[in-house]
C-alpha positions in Angstrom: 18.7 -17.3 -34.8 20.8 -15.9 -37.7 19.0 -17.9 -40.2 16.5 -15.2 -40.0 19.2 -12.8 -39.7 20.1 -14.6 -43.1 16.6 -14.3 -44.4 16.8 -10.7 -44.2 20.0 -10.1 -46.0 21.9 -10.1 -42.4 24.3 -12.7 -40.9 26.8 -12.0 -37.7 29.9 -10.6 -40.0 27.2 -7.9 -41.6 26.3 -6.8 -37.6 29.4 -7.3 -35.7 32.2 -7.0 -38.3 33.8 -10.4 -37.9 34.0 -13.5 -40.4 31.8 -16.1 -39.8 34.1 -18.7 -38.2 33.8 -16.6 -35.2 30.0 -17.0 -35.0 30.4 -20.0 -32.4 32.9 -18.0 -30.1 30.7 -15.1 -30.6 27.7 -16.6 -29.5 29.2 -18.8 -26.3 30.7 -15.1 -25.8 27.6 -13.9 -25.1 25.6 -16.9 -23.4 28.7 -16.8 -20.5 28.4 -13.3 -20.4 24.5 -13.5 -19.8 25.2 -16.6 -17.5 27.8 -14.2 -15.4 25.1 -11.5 -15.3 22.8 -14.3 -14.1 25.2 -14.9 -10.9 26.2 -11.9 -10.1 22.2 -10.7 -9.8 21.2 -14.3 -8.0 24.2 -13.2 -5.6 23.1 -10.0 -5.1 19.4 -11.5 -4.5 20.7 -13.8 -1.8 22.4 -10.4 0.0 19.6 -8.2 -0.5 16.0 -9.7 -0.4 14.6 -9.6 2.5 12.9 -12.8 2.9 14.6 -16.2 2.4 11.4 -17.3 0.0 12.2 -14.2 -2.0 16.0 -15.0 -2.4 15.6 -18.8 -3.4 13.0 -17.5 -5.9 15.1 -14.9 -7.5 18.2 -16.9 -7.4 16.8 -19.8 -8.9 15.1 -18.1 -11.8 18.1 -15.7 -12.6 20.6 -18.5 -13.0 18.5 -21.2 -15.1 16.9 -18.0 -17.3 19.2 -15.0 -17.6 18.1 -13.6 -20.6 14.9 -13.1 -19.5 14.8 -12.7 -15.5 18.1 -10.9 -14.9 16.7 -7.2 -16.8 13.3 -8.5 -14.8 15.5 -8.6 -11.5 16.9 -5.1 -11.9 13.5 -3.7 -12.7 11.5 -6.0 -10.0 14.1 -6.6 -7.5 14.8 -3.9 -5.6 13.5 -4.0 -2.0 14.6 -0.7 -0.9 13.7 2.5 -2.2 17.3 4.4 -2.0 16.7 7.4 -3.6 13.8 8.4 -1.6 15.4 7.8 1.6 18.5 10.2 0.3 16.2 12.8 -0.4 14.6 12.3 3.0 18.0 12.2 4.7 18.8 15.6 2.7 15.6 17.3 3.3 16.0 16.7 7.1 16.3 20.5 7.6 12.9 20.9 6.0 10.3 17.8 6.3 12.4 16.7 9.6 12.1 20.2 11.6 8.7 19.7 10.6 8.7 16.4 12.0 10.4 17.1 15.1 8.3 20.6 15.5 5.6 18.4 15.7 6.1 16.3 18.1 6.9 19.0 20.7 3.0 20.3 19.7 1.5 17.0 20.5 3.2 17.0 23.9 -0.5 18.4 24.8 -2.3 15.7 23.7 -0.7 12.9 24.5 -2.8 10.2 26.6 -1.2 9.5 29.7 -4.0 6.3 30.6 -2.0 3.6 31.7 -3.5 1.6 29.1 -1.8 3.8 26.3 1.6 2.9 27.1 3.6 -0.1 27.0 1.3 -2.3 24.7 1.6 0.5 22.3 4.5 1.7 22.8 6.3 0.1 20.3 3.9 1.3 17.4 4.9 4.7 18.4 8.4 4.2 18.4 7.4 2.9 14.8 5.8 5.7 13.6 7.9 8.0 15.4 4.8 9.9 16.3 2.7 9.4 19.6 -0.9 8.8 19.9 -3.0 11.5 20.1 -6.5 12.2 22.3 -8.9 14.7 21.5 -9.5 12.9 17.8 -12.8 12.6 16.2 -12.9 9.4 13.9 -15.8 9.4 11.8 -16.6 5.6 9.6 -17.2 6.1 6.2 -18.3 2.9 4.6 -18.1 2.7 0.7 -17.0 4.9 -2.2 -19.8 6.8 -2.0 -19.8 8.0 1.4 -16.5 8.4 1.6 -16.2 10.8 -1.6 -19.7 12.4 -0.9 -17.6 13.4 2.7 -14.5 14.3 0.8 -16.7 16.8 -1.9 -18.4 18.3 1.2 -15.2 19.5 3.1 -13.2 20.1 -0.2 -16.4 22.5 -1.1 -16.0 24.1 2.2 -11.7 24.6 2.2 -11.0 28.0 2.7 -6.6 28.0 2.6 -5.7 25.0 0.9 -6.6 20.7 -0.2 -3.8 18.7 -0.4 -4.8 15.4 -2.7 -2.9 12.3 -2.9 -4.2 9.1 -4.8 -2.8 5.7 -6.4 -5.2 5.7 -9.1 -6.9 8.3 -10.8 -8.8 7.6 -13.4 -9.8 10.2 -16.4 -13.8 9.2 -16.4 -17.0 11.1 -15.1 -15.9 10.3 -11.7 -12.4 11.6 -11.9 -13.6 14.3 -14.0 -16.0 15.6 -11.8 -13.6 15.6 -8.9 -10.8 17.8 -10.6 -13.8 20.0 -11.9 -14.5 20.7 -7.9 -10.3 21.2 -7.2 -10.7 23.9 -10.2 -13.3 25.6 -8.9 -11.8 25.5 -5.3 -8.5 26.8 -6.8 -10.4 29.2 -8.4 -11.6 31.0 -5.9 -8.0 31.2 -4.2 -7.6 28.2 -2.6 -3.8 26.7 -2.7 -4.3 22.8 -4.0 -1.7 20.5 -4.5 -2.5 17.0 -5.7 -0.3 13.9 -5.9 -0.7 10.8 -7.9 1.1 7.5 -8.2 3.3 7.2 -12.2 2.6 3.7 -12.4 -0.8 3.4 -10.6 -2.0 6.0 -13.2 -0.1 4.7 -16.0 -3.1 4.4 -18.0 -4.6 7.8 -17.4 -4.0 10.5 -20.5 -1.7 13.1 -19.1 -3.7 15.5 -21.0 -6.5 15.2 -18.2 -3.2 16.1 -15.4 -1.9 19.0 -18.0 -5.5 20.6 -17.8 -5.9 20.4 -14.5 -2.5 21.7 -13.9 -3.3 24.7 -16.6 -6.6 25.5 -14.7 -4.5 26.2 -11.6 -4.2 22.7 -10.1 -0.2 22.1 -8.5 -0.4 18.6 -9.5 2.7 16.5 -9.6 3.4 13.0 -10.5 4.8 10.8 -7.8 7.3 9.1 -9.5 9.7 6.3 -8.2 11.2 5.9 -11.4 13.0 9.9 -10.4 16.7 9.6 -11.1 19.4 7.9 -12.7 19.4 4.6 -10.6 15.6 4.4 -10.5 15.0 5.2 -14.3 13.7 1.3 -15.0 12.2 0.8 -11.0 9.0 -0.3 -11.5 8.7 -2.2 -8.4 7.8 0.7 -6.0 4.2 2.5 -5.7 3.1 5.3 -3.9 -0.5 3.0 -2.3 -1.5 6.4 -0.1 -5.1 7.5 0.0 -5.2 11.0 1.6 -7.3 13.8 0.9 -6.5 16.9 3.8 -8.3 20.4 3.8 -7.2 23.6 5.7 -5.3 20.9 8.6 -8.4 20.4 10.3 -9.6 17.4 8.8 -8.4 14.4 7.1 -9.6 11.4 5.4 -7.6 8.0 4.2 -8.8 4.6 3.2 -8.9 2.4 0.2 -11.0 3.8 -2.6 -8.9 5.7 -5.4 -10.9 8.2 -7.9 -12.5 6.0 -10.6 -15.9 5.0 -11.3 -15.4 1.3 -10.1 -15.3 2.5 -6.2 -18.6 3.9 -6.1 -20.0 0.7 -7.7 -19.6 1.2 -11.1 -17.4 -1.8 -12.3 -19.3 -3.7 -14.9 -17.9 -7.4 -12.8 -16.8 -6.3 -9.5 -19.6 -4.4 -8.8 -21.1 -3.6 -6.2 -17.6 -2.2 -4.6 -17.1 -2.9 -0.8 -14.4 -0.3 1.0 -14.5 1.7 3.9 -12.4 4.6 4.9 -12.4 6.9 8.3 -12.8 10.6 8.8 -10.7 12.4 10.9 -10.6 15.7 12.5 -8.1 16.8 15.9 -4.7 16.8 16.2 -4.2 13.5 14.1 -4.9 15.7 11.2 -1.4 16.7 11.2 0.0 13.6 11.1 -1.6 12.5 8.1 -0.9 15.7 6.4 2.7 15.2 7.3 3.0 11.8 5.3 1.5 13.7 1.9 4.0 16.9 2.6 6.9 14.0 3.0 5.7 12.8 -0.6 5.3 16.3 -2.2 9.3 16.9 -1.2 10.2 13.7 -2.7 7.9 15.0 -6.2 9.3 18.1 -5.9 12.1 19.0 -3.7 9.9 21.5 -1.7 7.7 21.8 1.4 4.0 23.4 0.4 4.6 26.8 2.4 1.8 27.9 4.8 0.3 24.4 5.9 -1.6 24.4 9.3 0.8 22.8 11.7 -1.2 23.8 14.9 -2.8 20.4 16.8 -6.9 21.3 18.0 -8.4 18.8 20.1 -12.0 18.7 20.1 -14.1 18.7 23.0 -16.0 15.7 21.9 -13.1 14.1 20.4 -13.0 10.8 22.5 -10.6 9.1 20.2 -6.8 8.3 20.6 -4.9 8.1 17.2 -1.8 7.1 15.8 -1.1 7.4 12.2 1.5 5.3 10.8 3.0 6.2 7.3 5.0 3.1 6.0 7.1 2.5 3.0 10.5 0.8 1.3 12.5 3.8 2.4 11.7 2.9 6.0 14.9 2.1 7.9 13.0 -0.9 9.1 9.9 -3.4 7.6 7.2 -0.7 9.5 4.0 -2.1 7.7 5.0 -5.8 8.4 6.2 -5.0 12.2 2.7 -3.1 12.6 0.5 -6.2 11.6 2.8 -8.5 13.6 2.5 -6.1 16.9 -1.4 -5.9 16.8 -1.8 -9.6 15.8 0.1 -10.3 18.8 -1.3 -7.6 21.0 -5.4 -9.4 20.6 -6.7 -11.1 23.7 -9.9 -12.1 23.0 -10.4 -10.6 19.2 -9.1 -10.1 15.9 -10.8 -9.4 12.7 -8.7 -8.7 9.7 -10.2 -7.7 6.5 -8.4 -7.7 3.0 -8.6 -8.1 -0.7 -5.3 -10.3 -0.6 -4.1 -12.6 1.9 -0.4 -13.1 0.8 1.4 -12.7 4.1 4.7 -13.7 5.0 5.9 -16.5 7.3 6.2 -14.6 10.6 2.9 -12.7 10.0 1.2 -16.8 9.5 2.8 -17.8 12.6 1.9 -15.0 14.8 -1.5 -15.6 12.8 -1.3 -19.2 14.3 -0.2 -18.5 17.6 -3.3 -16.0 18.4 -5.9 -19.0 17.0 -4.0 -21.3 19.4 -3.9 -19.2 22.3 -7.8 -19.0 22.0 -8.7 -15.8 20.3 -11.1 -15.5 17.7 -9.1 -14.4 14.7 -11.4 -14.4 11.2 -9.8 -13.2 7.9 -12.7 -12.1 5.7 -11.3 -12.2 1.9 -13.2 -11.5 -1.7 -14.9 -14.3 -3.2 -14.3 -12.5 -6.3 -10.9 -11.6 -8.0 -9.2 -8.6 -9.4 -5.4 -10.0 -9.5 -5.7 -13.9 -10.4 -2.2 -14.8 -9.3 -2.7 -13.4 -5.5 -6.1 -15.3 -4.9 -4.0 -18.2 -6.0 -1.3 -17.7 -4.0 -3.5 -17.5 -1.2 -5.1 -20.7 -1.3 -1.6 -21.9 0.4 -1.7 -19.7 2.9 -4.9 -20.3 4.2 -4.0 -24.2 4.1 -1.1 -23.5 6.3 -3.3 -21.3 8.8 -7.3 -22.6 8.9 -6.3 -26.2 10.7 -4.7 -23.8 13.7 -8.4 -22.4 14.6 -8.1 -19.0 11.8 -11.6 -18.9 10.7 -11.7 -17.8 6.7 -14.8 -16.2 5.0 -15.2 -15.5 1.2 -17.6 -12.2 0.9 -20.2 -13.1 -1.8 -21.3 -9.2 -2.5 -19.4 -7.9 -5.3 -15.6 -7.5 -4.7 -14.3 -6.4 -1.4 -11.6 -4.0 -1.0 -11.3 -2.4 2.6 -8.3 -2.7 4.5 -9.6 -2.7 8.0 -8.1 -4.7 11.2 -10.0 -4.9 14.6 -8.4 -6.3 17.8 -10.7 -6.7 21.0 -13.0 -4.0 22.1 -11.1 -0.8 21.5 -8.3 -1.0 18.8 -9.4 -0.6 15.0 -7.2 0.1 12.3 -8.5 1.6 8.6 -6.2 2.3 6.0 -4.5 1.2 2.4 -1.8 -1.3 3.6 -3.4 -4.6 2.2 -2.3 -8.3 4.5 0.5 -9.0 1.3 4.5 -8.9 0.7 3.8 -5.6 -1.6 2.2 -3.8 1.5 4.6 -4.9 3.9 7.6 -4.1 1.8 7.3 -2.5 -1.3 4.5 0.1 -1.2 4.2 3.3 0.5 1.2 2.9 2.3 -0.7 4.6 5.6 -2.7 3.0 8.2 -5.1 5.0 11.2 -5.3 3.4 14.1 -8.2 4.2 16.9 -7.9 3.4 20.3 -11.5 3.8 21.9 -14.7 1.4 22.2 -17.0 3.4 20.4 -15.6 3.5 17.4 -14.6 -0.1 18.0 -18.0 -1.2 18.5 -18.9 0.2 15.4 -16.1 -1.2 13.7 -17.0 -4.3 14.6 -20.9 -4.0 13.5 -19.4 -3.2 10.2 -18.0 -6.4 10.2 -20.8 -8.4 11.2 -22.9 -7.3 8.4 -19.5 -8.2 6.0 -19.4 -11.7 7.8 -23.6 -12.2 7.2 -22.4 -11.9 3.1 -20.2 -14.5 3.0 -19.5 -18.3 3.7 -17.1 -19.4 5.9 -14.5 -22.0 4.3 -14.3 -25.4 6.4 -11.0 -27.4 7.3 -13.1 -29.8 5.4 -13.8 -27.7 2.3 -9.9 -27.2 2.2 -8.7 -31.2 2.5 -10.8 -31.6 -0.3 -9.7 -29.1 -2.8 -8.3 -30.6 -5.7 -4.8 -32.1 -6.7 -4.3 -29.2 -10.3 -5.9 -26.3 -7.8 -2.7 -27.1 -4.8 -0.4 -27.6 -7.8 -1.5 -23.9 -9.4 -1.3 -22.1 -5.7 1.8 -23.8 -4.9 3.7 -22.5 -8.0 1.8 -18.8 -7.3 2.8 -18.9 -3.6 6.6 -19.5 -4.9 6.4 -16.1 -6.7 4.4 -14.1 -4.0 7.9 -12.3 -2.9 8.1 -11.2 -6.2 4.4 -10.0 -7.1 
């Protein structure tokens, strides 16, 4: 190494001040120091990390490479997001009166049907929010419906749109949405719009500062906010929320870029499908984004609607469950796990990435075995390499217990949705993958009624008629290099 140093007119007395006969000490100096580092982090690994898959990974990799994986460890590492849970536990007088003041308004509106309570009790004890009748749940299926739905109400908003996105992209799409925001805001309505740091990393800030200069309160959501989280990369903000005026609400997976209305020039066409809401769930959701703003900004948006509406043909019962790192226990994992276990006859789970963790395989397992007819529809086609890999273990542990796999042939599918029997559906952004489960803050509507169910499910059907359903025979067969690849992908999945 100081050859070069050399080269360039440098050696280790020129940088350090010390003759050269101390190179050697100076250099096995600094090796033990990095190995220490390397222990010390692989110790702190074993204590911390939440899964034991996750802790052997780290701790092997921090202790045979230290120079390189103990600065990734303290940027990747981290499993819990401290400093948003501080500023939760200190804004308890603000977003938790809200909180609490809500849940006395729902009293109304609560089901009391016997079949609303135990089996889903523990999902509300989750989300620390009940379900809710008197919901209208609307499918939107695709980009394009769902912003065409999200354009017409935000035309419409006469108080206030509140915005929250991963991804926003500066293109005609983008652009034409903050146009609309503008315009809104200029005729006097309050909007406040919240976007991920790192999941708009690539977007020019000067397409944020002129919204924000054209009367748009737009803020970043940023997990890298204070000292200890300066070089946190590992947390994202993977919410989808668009409120107006607290009487409706939409979430689901598209983000605001051309590639979800079928744009992309490989992925394309774009399959994703979000829900409409409008009753007293409304307020749920639009508590989640006002929890986010305080963490952006330290404040609560004054003047929100907080008061619950049920509507006379609202035959739906909702629960919304916000779920994140700060959480005081692994909601988005525990919420899979209960409805897994909860299907009788059914369950349909759609995602783009099927990177789950042991307890969600073997509850995945246990359903196939104890006869219901669990299918995992996946994307034939890949945006993130390293998690399709990964997932070709998975599904080799799971498809010879009776889990039926499909690959959607279509363009790229992206919709987060879960159905279990005739009357439970779930739509949201929490993909079937460690990063959901653990490291994103994501939201998830659940719908309790058959309707919607039943439509849910012809949704489906139509996904299932565009793709081909992998065989236990398929899987045997695949090849010696491709098992290798996945097996070596699946070690770093608690890491991804």
């Amino acid at each position: 190494m100081h050859e070069s140093f050399r080269d360039q007119g440098l050696d280790l007395e020129t940088l350090t001040g010390l003759p050269p006969e101390h190179e050697p000490w100076i250099l096995a100096l600094a090796a033990f120091i990095m190995l220490l580092l390397g222990i010390v982090s692989a110790l702190n690994a074993i204590m911390t990390t939440r899964t034991a898959q996750g802790a052997v990974a780290w701790a092997i990799l921090l202790v045979i490479f230290p120079p390189v994986m103990v600065p990734l460890y303290w940027v990747f590492g981290r499993r819990r997001f401290h400093g948003y849970a501080q500023v939760r536990r200190r804004g308890g007088l603000k977003v938790q009166h809200l909180a609490s003041e809500l849940n006395r308004r729902f009293q109304p509106y609560i089901p009391r049907t016997p079949a609303a309570n135990q089996t889903l009790t523990a999902l509300e004890r989750l989300a620390s929010m009940p379900f809710t009748r008197g919901n209208e749940a609307r499918l939107l299926v695709n980009g394009d419906r769902a912003f065409e739905d999200m354009f017409a109400h935000i035309r419409q908003a006469q108080r206030y749109v509140l915005v929250e996105f991963y991804i926003v992209r500066d293109d005609e799409f983008g652009r034409a949405l903050g146009e609309l925001l503008v315009s809104r805001a200029e005729a006097g309505v309050r909007v406040r719009f919240l976007y991920d740091e790192i999941g708009s990393f690539q977007t020019p800030r000067r397409f944020f500062r002129e919204l924000a200069a054209a009367g748009v309160d737009i803020r970043p959501f940023h997990s890298t906010k204070g000292f200890r989280n300066r070089f946190q990369l590992n947390f994202r903000n993977h919410r989808k929320i668009v409120v107006v005026d607290g009487c409706y609400a939409c979430v689901g997976g598209v983000n605001v870029g051309r590639e979800y209305v079928h744009l992309h020039p490989v992925l394309s066409p774009w399959r994703d499908t979000s829900v409409a809401l409008r009753g007293p769930a409304v307020q749920a959701v639009q508590l989640a984004f006002v929890e986010d703003w305080y963490w952006a900004t330290d404040r609560v948006p004054p003047s929100l609607n907080w008061e619950p509406k049920a509507l006379p043909s609202g035959g739906v019962e909702t629960l919304v469950l916000p779920s994140g790192p700060a959480d005081a226990l692994e909601s988005c994992a525990l919420y899979f796990l209960h409805l897994i276990q909860t299907a009788k006859q059914r369950l349909w789970i759609v995602s783009p990435y099927f990177v789950p963790d042991a307890a969600v395989v073997a509850a995945l397992q246990l359903a196939a075995l104890r006869g219901v007819d669990v299918r995992i529809l996946l994307p034939e086609l890949a945006d993130k390499r390293l998690m399709k890999l990964s997932s070709y273990t998975y599904i080799g542990e799971t498809i010879f217990s009776g889990v039926k796999f499909y690959r959607y042939q279509e363009g790229f599918l992206h919709q987060k949705v879960l159905l279990v029997d005739d009357d439970l559906a779930s739509i949201g952004t929490a993909n079937l993958d460690n990063r959901s489960f653990r490291l994103n803050f994501e939201i998830s509507i659940l719908n309790r009624n058959r309707a919607f169910a039943a439509e849910v499910a012809d949704m489906l059907r139509a996904d299932f008629r565009c793709s081909r359903q992998l065989t236990t025979a398929e899987v045997k067969h695949w090849s010696l290099p491709l098992r290798l690849v996945s097996r070596c992908a699946y070690l770093l999945a608690p890491i991804q």
